[in-house]
C-alpha positions as CSV (number, residue, x, y, z in Angstrom):
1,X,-1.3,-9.5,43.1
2,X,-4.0,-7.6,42.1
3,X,-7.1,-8.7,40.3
4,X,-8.4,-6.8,37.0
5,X,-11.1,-4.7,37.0
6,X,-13.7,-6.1,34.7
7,X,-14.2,-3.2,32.7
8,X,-10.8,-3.0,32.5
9,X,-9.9,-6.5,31.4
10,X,-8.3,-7.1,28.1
11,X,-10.6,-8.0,25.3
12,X,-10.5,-11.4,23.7
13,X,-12.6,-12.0,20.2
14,X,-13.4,-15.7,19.7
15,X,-12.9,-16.1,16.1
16,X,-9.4,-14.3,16.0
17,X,-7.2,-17.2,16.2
18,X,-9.7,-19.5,14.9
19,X,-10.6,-18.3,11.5
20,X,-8.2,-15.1,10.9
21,X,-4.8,-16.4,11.2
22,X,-5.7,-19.7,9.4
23,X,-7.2,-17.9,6.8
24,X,-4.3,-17.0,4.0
25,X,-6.6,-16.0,1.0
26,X,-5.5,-12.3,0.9
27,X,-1.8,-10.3,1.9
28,X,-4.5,-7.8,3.9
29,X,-4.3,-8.1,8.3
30,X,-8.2,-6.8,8.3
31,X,-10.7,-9.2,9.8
32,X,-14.0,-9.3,8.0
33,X,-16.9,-8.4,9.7
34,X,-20.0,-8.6,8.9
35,X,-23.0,-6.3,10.7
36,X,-24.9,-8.0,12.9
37,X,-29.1,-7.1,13.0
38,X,-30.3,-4.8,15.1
39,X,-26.6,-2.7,15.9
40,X,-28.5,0.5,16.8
41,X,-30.8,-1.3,19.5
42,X,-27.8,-3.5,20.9
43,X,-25.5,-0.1,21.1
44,X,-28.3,2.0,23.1
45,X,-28.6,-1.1,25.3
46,X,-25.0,-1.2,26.0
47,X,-25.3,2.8,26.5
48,X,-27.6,2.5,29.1
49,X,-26.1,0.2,31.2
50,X,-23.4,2.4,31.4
51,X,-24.2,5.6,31.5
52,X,-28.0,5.3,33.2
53,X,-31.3,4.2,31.8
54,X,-32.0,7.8,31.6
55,X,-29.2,9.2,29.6
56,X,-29.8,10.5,26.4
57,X,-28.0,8.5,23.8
58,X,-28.2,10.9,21.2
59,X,-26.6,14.1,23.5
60,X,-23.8,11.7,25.0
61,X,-19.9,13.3,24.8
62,X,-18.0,10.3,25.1
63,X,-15.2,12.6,25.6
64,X,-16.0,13.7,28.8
65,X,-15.5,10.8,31.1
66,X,-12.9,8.9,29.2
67,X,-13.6,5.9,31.7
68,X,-16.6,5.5,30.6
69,X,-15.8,5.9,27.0
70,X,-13.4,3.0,27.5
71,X,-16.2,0.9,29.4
72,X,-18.8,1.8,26.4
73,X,-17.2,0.8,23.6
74,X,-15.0,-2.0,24.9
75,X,-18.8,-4.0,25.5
76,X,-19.3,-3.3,22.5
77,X,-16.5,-4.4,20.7
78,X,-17.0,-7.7,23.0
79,X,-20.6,-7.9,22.0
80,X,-19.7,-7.7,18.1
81,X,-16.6,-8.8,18.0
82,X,-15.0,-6.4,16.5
83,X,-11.9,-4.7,17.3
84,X,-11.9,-0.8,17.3
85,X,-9.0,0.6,15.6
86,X,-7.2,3.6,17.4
87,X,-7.6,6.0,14.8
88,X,-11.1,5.2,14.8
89,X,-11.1,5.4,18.3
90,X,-9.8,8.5,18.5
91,X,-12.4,10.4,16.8
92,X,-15.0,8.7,18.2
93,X,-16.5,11.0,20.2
94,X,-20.7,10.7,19.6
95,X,-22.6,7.5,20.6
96,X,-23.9,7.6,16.7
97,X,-20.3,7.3,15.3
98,X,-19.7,4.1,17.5
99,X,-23.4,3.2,15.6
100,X,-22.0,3.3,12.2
101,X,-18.7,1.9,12.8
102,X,-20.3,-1.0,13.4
103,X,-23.0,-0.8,10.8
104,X,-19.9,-0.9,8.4
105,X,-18.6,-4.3,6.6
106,X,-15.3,-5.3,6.6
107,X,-13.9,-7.5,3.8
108,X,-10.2,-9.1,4.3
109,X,-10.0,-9.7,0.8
110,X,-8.4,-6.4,-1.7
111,X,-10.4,-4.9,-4.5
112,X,-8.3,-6.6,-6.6
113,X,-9.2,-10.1,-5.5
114,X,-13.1,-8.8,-5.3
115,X,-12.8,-7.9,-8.9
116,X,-11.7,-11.4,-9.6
117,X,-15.0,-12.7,-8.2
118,X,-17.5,-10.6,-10.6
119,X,-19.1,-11.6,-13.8
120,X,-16.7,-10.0,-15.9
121,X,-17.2,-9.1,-19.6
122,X,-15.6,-11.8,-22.0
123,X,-12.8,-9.2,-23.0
124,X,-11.6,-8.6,-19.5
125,X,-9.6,-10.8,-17.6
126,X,-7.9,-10.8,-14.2
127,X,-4.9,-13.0,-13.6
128,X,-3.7,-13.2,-10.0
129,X,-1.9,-16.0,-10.3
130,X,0.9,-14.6,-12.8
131,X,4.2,-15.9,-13.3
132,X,7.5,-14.5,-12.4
133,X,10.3,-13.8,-14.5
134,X,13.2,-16.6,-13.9
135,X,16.6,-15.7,-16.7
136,X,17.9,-19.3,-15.1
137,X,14.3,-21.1,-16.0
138,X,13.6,-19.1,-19.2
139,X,13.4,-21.6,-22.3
140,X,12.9,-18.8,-24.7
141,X,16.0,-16.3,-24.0
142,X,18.3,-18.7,-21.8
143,X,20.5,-16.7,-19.3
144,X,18.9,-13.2,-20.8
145,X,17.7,-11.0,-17.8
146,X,14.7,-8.6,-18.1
147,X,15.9,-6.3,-15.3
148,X,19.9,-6.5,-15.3
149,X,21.4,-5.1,-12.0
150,X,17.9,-4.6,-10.2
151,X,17.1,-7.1,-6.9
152,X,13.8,-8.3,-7.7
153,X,12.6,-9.9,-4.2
154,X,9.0,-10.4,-3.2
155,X,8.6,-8.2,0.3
156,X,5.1,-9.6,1.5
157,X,5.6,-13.1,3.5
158,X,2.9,-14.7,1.0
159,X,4.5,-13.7,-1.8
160,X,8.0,-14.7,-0.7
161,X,6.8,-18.5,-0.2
162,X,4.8,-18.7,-3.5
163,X,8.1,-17.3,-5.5
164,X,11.5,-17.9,-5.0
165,X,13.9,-14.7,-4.6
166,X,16.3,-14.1,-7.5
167,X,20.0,-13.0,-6.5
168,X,21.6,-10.2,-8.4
169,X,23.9,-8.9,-5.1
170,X,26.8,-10.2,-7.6
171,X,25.5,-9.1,-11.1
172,X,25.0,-5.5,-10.6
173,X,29.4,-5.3,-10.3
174,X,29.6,-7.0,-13.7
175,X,26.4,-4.8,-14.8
176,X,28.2,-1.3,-14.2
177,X,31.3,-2.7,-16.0
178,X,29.6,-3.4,-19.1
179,X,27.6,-0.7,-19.0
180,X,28.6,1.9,-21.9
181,X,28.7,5.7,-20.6
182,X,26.6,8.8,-21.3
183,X,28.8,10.0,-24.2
184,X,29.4,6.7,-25.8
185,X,25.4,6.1,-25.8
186,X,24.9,9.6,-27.9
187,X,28.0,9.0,-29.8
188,X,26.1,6.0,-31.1
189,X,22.6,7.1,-31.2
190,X,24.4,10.1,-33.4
191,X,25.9,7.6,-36.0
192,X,22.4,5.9,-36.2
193,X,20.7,9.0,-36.9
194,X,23.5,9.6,-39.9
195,X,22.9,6.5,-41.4
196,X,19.1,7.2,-41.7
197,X,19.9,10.6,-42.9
198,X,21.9,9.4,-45.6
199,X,19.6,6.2,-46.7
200,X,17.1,9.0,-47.7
């Protein structure tokens, strides 16, 4: 069998498993990352060892020799652990893009959840943890459904652990049946509107 190349081995992060997959604070896939010091000096570093002490960082097409653009920026996505998207990667083309991609934070929370986290004034608040309408746990209106013959399910795998899925496959038969038609619905609104005429 044969062996990998090194620059062409796959690229492992060391926090992935660690501290991505057991964190479950947000529904977002994006790993935080925060910018290291010194980004420009380690990128030109990595540069040179690749392309020559003597090439010029700031003229370099990474375009041209797409085996070294591979070589290039998969050091540096081992030396900053962080992964290059491939949109990202495809327009990547300049050594000073590859520079402020990684000058860039990542969060892996959502602007909503960053929001939550601000001194906010004492007429605002943000409620994440909200409740979710149950008609069979409802003490108020017993049995009464706020969305009759609509499938209310949460999609997100968080979500659908936190909240139980409420069936309505059966209801929406028994919804149509009651349901009155078109012409009975202005039929009525029209003897509404009579009785207010005639009130006056």
């Amino acid at each position: 069998m044969a062996e990998i190349e090194p620059e062409r081995a796959p690229v492992k992060f060391s926090n992935y498993t660690e501290n991505n997959l057991k964190k479950r604070t947000s529904i977002q896939t994006r790993r935080a990352y925060l910018p290291p010091e010194d980004v420009e000096g380690k990128v030109h570093r990595i540069v040179k060892e690749v392309y020559g002490k003597t090439a010029d960082v700031q003229n370099i097409d990474l375009d041209e020799d797409r085996r070294k653009k591979f070589t290039v920026l998969t050091k540096m996505m081992k030396e900053f652990d962080h992964f290059i998207p491939n949109t990202e990667l495809h327009d990547m083309k300049t050594i000073d893009q590859a520079v402020n991609f990684f000058l860039a934070e990542v969060r892996d929370t959502t602007c909503l959840e960053d929001l939550t986290k601000l001194d906010l004034p004492k007429n605002l608040h943000i409620n994440t943890e909200y409740l979710r309408y149950d008609r069979e746990n409802n003490p108020l209106w017993p049995g009464k459904d706020a969305f009759p013959g609509q499938q209310t399910r949460a999609c997100s795998a968080k979500f659908a652990r936190k909240y139980n899925v409420v069936d309505k496959s059966k209801d929406k038969y028994i919804f149509n049946l009651n349901r009155k038609t078109f012409f009975e619905e202005q039929t009525e609104l029209a003897e509404i509107i009579k009785k207010e005429i005639y009130r006056k």
